[in-house]
C-alpha positions as CSV (number, residue, x, y, z in Angstrom):
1,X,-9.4,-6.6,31.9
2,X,-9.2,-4.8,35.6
3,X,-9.4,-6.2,38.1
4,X,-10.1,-4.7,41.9
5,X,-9.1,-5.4,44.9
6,X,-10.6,-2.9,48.2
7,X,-10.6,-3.6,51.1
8,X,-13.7,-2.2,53.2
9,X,-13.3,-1.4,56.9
10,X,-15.8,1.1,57.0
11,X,-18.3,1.7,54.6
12,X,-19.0,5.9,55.7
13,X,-15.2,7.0,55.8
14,X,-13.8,5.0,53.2
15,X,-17.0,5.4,50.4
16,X,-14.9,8.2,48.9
17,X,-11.8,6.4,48.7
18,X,-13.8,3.3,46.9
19,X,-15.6,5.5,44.4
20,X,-12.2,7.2,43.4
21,X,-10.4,3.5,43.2
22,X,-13.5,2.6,41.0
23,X,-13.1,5.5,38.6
24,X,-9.6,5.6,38.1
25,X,-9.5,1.7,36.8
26,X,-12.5,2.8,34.6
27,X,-10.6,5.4,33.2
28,X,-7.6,3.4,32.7
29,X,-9.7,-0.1,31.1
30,X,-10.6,2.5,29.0
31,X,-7.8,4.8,27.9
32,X,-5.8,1.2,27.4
33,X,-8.2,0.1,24.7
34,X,-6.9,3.2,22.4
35,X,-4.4,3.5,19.4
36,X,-3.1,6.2,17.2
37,X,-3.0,7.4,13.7
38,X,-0.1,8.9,11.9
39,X,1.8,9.6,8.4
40,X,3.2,11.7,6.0
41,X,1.1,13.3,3.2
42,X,3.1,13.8,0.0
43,X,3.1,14.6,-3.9
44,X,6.1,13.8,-5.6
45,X,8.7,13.6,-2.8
46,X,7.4,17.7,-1.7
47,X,5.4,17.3,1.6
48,X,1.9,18.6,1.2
49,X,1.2,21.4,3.9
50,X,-1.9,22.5,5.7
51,X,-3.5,19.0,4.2
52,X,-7.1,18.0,6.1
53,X,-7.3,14.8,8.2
54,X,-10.6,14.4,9.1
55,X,-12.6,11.2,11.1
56,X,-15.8,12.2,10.5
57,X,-17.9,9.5,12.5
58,X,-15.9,11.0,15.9
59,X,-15.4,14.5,14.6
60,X,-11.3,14.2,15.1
61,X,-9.2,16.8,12.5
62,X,-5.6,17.0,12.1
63,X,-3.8,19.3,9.8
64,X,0.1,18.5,8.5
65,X,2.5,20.5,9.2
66,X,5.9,22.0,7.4
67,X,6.9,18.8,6.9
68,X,3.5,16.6,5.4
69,X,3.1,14.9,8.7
70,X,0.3,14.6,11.1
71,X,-0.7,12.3,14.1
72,X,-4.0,11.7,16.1
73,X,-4.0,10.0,19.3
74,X,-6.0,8.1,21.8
75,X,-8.5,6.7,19.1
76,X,-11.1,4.1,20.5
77,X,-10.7,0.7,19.0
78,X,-12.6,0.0,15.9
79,X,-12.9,0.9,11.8
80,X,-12.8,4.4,10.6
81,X,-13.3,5.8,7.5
82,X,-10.4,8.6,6.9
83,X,-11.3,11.9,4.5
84,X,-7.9,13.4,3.3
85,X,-8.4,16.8,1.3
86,X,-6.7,19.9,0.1
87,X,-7.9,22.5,-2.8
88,X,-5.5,21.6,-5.7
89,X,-5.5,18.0,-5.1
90,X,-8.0,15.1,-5.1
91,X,-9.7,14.2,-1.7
92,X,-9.0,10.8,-0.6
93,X,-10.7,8.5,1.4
94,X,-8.7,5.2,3.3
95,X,-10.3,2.7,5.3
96,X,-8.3,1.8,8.6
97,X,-8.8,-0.3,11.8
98,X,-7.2,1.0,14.8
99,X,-6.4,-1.6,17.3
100,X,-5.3,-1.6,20.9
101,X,-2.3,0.0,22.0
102,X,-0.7,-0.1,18.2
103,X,0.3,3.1,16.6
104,X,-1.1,2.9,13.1
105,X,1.3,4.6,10.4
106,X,-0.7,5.8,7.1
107,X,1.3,7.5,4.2
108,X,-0.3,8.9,1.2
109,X,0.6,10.3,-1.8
110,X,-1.6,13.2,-3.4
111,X,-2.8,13.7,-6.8
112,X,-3.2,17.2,-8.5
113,X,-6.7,18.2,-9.6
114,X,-7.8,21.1,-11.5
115,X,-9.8,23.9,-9.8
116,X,-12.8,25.2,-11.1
117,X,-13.7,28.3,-8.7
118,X,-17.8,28.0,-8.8
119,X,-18.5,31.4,-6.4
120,X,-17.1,33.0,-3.7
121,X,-17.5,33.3,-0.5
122,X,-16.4,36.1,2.0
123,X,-15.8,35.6,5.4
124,X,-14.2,37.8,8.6
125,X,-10.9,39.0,7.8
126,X,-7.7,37.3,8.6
127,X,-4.6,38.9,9.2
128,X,-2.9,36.2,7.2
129,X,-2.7,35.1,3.6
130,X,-1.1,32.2,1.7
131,X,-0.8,32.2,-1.9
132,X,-0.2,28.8,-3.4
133,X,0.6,27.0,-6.3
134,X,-2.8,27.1,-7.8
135,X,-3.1,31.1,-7.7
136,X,0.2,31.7,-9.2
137,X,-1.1,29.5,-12.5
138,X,-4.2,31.6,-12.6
139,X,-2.1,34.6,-13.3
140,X,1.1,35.3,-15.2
141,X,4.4,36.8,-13.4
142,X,7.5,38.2,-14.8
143,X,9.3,38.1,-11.2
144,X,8.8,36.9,-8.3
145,X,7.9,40.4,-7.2
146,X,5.2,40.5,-8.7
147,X,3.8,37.2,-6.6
148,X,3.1,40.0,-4.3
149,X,0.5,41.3,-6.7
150,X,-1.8,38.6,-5.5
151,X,-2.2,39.1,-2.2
152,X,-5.8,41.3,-1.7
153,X,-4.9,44.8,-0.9
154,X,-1.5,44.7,-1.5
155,X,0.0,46.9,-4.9
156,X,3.3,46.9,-6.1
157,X,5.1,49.8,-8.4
158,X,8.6,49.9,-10.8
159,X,10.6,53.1,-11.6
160,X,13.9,53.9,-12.5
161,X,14.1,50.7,-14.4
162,X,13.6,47.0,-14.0
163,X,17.0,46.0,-12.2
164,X,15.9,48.3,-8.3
165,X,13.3,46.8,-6.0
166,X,10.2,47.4,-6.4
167,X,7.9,50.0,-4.7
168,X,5.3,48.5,-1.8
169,X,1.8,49.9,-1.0
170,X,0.0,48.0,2.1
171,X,-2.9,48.8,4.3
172,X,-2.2,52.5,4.0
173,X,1.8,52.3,4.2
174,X,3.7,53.3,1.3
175,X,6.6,50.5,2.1
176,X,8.9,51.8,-0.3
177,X,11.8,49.7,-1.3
178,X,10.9,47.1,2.3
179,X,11.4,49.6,4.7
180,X,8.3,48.5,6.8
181,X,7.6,45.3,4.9
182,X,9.8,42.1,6.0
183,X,10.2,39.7,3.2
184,X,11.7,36.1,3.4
185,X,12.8,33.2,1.2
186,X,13.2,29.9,2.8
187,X,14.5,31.7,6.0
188,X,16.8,33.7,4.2
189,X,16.3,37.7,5.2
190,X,16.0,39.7,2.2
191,X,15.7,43.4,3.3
192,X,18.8,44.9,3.7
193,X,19.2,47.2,7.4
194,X,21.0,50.4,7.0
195,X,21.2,50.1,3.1
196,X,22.9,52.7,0.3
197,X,19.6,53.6,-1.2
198,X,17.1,53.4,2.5
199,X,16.2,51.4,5.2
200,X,14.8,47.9,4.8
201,X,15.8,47.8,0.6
202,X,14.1,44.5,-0.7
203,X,15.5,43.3,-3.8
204,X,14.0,40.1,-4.5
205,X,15.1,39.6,-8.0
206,X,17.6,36.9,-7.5
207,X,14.3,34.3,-6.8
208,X,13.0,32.7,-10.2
209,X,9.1,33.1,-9.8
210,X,8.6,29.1,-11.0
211,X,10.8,27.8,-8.7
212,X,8.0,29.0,-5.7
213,X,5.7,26.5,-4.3
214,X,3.7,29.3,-2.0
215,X,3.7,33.1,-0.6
216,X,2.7,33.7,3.4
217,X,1.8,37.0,4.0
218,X,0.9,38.6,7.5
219,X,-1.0,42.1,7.2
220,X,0.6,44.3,10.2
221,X,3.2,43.8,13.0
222,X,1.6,40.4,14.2
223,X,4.1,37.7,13.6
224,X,6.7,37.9,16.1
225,X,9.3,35.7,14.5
226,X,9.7,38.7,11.7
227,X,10.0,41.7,14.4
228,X,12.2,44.6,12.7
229,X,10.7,46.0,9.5
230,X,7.7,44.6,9.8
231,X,5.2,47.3,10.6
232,X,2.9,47.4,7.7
233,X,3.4,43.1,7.5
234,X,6.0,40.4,5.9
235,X,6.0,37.8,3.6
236,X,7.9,34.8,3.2
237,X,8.2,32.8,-0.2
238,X,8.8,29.2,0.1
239,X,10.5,27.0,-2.7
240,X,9.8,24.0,-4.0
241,X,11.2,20.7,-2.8
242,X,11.4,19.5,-6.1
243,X,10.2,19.1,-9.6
244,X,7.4,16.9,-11.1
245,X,9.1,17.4,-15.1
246,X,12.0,18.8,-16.5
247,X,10.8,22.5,-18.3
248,X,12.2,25.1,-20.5
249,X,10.1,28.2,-21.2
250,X,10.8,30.8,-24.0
251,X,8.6,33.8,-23.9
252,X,9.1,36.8,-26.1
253,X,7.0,40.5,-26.7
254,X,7.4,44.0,-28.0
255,X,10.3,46.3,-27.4
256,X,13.1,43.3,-27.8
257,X,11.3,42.0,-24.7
258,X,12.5,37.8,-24.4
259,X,13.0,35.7,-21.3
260,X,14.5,32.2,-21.2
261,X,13.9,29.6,-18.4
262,X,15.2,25.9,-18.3
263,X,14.1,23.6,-15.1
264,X,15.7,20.0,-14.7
265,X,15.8,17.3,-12.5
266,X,19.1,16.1,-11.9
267,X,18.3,13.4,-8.5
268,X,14.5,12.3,-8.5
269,X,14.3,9.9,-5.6
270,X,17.9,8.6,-5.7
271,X,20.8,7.6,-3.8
272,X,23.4,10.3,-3.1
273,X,23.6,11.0,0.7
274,X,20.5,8.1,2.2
275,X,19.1,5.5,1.4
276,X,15.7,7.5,1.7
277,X,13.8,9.6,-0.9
278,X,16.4,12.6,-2.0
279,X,15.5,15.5,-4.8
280,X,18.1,17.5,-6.5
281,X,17.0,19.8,-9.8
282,X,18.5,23.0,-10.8
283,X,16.7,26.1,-12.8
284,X,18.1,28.7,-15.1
285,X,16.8,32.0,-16.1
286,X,17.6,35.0,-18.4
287,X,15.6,38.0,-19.2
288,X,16.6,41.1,-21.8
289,X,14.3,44.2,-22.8
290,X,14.9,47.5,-24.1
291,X,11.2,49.1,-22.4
292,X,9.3,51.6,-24.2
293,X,11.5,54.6,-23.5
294,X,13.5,56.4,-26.0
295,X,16.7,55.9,-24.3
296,X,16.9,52.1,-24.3
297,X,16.8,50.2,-21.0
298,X,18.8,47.7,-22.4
299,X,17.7,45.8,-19.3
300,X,19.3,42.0,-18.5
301,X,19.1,39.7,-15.8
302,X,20.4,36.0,-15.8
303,X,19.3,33.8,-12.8
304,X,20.5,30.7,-11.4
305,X,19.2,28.2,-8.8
306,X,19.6,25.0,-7.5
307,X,18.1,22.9,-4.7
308,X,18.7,19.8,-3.2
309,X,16.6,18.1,-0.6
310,X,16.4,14.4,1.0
311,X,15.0,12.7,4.2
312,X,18.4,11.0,6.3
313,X,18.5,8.1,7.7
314,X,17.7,9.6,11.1
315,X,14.7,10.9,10.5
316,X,15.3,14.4,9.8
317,X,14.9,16.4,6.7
318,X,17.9,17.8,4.8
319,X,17.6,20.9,2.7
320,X,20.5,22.9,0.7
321,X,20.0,25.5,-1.9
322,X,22.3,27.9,-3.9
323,X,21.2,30.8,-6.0
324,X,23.3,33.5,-7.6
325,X,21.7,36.7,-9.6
326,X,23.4,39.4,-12.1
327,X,21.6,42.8,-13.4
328,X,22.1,45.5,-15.2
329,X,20.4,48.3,-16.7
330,X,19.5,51.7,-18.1
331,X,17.2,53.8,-16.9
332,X,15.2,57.2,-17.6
333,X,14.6,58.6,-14.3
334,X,12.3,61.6,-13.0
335,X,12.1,64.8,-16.1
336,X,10.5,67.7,-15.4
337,X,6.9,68.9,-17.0
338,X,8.3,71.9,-18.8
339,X,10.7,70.2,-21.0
340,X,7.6,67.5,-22.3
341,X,4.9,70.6,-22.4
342,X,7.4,72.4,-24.3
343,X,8.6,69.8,-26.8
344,X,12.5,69.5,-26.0
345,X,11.5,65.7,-24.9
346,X,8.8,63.5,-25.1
347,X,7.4,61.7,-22.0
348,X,9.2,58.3,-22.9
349,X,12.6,60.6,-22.9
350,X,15.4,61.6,-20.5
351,X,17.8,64.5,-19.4
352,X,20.4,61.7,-18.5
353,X,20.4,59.0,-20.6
354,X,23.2,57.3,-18.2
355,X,21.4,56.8,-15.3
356,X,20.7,53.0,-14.5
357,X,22.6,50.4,-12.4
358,X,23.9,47.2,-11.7
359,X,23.5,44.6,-9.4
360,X,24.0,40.9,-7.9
361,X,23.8,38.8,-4.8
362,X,24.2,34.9,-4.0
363,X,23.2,32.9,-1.0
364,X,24.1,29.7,0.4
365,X,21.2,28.4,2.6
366,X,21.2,25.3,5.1
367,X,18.2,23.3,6.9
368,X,17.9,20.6,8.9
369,X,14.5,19.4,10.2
370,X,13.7,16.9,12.4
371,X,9.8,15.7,14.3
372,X,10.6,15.0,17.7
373,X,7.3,13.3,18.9
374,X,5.1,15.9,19.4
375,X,7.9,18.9,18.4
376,X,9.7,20.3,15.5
377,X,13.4,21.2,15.7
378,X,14.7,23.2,12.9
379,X,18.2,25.1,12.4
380,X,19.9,26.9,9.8
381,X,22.7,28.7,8.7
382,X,22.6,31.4,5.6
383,X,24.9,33.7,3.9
384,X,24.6,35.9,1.6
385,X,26.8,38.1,-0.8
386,X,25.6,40.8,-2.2
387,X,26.9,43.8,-4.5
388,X,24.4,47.1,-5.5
389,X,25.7,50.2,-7.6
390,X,23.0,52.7,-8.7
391,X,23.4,56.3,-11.1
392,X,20.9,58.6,-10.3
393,X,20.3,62.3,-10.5
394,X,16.7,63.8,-9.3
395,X,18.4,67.5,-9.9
396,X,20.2,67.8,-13.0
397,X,22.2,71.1,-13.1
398,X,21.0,72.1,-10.0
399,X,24.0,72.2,-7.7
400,X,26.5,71.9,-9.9
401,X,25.7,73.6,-13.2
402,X,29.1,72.8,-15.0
403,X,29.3,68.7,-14.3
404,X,25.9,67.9,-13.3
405,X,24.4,66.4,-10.3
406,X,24.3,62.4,-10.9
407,X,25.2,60.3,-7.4
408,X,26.3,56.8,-7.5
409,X,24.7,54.9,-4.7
410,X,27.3,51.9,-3.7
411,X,26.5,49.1,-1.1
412,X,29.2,45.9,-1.1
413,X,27.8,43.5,1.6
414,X,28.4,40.1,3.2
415,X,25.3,38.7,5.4
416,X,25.9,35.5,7.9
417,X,23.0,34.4,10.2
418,X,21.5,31.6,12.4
419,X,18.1,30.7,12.7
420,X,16.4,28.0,15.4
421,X,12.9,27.3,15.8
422,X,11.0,24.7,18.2
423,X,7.2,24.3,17.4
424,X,5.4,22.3,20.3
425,X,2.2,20.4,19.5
426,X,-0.1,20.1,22.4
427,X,-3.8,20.1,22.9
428,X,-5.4,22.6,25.2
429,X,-8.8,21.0,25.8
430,X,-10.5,19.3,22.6
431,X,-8.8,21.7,20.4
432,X,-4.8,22.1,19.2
433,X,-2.1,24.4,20.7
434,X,0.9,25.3,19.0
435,X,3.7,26.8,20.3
436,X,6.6,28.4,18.7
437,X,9.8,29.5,20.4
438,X,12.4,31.2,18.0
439,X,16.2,32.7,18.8
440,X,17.9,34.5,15.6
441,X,21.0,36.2,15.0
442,X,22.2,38.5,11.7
443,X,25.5,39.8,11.1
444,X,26.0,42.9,8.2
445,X,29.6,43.7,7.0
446,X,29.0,46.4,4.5
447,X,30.8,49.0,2.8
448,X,28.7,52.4,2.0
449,X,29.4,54.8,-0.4
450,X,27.6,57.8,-2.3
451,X,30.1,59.5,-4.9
452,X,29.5,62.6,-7.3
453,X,29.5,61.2,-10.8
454,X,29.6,62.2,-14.2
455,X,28.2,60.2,-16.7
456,X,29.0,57.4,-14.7
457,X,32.4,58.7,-14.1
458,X,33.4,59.2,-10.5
459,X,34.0,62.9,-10.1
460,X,34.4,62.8,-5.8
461,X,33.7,61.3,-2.8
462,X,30.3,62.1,-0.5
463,X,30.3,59.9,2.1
464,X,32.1,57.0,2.7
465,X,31.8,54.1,5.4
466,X,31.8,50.6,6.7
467,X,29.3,49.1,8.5
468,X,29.5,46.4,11.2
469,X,25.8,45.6,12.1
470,X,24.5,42.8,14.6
471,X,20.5,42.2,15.1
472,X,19.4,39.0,17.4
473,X,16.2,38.3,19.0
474,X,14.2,36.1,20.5
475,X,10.5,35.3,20.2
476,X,7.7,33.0,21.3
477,X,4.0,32.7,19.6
478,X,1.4,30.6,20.5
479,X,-1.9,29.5,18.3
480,X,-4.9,28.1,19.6
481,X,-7.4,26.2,17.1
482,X,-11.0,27.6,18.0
483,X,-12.3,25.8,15.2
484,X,-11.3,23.5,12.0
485,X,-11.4,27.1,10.4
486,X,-10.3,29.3,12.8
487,X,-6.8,29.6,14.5
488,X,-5.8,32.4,16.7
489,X,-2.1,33.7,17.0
490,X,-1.9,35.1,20.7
């Protein structure tokens, strides 16, 4: 209760100053009788992203963020009947009773539910697409390149056999290797700045397509925290936490095609650095295939990962992952018309049956995560080794008629960087404001070569050089919530 105490000397001058004294105890009897709602939203141990709170009876929505939390404040006192939903899981519905100046804490856990797609529905455009866990089952991959495959209007092309980056086609660009496409994993950079074979080279072999819980793409140079190579848009693939069952896969197919893939938990909500929930598992794969061509691709690549991830006793969120990647491989290359129309090859053949490459990279990734009231802090460190050696020759006999015109394309690289992010949550009106303020720094060390070779033979130097390359930047972007369905990045 509030009670008043005013003193009235003169009715006509003071009137204001009594209604304003009146009003303001009103407001503060009532914002006094008000709690709050908050939790984590889970399924096994992985927070559940982008998950729908809704209080339906006062038309209050809250979404959860990177981490499976979410919070509503300042609810009136009283029951409320709580709707959590997100497509792929089953909706829930919980019962609650907020009470008077007591913060009430409700965790859930999800469970998975199958999708049956009953129509579609199209709506205005967005400049932003997430692919998750349920679209990657509807279609197959053999790399996690090829996750790129679903994202609408967005086409992806192989040549000079499986071990190079793929080729990218968005909105009208043809990306190449990354050059105006930025691509992510878990924070990690994967384009490669001033690189042996162009600008922006994306090899993103080294990721095992099972181990990736979902795909954000942004169509065009919209998000700011991507900034260089990111003209035609970026995409960053997130992992998984950790694993609901152990798994091996064997798959096999025509032209000695096989692939091998083992997933297994080794820490499932154990002990090993907290006394809180921790997940450790490691995955395994290994791909051979000689392709269709005459000259056989004899194509390998062996894969492996491992992830560990846990909740201190602070608070914050803990995440460490390893993966390391070899490949090798033959490959075909360009031929010219003539020598198919006039039967000296066939179109599966070659002029140089050496051409083909090899390469490899590992990175070392750190996160730590903590939800500071109505913030997230994050940092994290990376680095990355990687090695890239590829035989090519688009002229044959050209220039050198006795010896032959095959390059070798040679880029030895060690990658360090620092990443820091601070998302405020705040409320701008009825309706949510988030703000995100970035600061990043990249350091290349890289030695660059392109030789003269023979049969894979080094025959002379072309050009040789190291390369020292720093790229930092800072960024800000801010999204407003027009609507439950609508957000706009400003």
């Amino acid at each position: 209760m509030t009670v008043f105490v005013v003193f009235i000397f003169n009715m006509a001058k003071n009137s204001y100053f009594f209604i304003f004294i009146l009003i303001f105890g009103y407001k503060q009897q009532l914002f006094s009788q008000t709690g709050s709602l908050s939790g984590k939203v889970s399924f096994n141990g992985e927070p559940v992203t982008n998950c729908i709170i809704s209080i339906k009876t006062i038309s209050k929505i809250a979404l959860t963020d990177s981490t499976g939390r979410y919070s509503i404040k300042e609810l009136p006192m009283g029951n409320y009947s709580i709707s959590v939903s997100r497509i792929g899981y089953f909706e829930q519905l919980k019962q609650v009773r907020i009470k008077k100046d007591v913060a009430f804490i409700l965790d859930l856990q999800m469970t998975p539910n199958v999708v049956e797609l009953k129509g579609v529905s199209i709506q205005g455009a967005k400049n932003k697409n997430v692919t998750g866990k349920l679209d990657m089952q509807l279609r197959p991959v053999s790399s996690s390149q090829d996750l790129l495959r679903l994202v609408p209007g967005l086409f992806i092309a192989q040549h000079a056999g499986g071990g190079k980056a793929e080729q990218i086609f968005l909105r009208g660009f043809d990306v190449d290797h990354g050059t105006d496409f930025a691509i992510y994993v878990d924070g990690i950079p994967v384009n490669m700045p001033s690189h042996a074979h162009g600008q922006g080279y994306a090899d993103l072999h080294f990721l095992i397509p099972e181990t990736v819980k979902e795909l954000e793409v942004s169509k065009g140079p919209h998000n700011t925290k991507y900034g260089d190579l990111a003209t035609a848009g970026s995409g960053e693939f997130r992992t998984l936490n950790s694993l609901d069952r152990n798994m091996v896969k064997i798959e096999v197919g025509m032209f000695n095609t096989g692939r091998i893939l083992g997933m297994f938990i080794l820490l499932d909500n154990k002990h090993l650095f907290s006394k809180k929930k921790e997940n450790l598992y490691v995955a395994g794969e290994y791909k051979y295939s000689n392709s269709y061509f005459q000259n056989k691709q004899d194509f390998n690549r062996s894969n492996l990962f491992a992830k560990y991830s846990g909740e201190l006793n602070n608070g914050g969120n803990l995440t460490i992952s390893l993966s390391t990647f070899q490949s090798k491989w033959n490959a075909s290359g360009q031929i010219p018309d003539r020598k198919v129309e006039d039967l000296t090859i066939s179109r599966f053949g070659s002029i140089d049956p050496t051409e083909g490459g090899k390469t490899g990279r590992t990175n070392f990734n750190i996160i730590y995560e903590k939800k500071l009231n109505n913030a997230i802090l994050k940092n994290q460190v990376f680095y990355s080794r990687y090695d890239f050696s590829l035989f090519s020759n688009f002229t044959f006999y050209l220039h050198d008629s006795v010896n032959g015109d095959q390059i070798r394309q040679v880029d030895h690289r060690n990658i360090m960087g620092y990443n820091s992010t601070l998302q405020l949550n705040n409320k701008l009106g009825s309706k949510d404001l988030t703000t995100l303020l970035g600061a990043c720094i990249r350091y290349d060390n890289s030695e660059i070569q392109l030789n003269h070779t023979v049969k894979r033979e080094f025959l002379n130097s072309k050009v040789y050089g190291k390369l020292n390359q720093v790229n930092a930047w800072f960024y800000t972007d801010e999204t407003y919530q027009v609507s439950s369905k609508l957000k706009l990045n400003l």
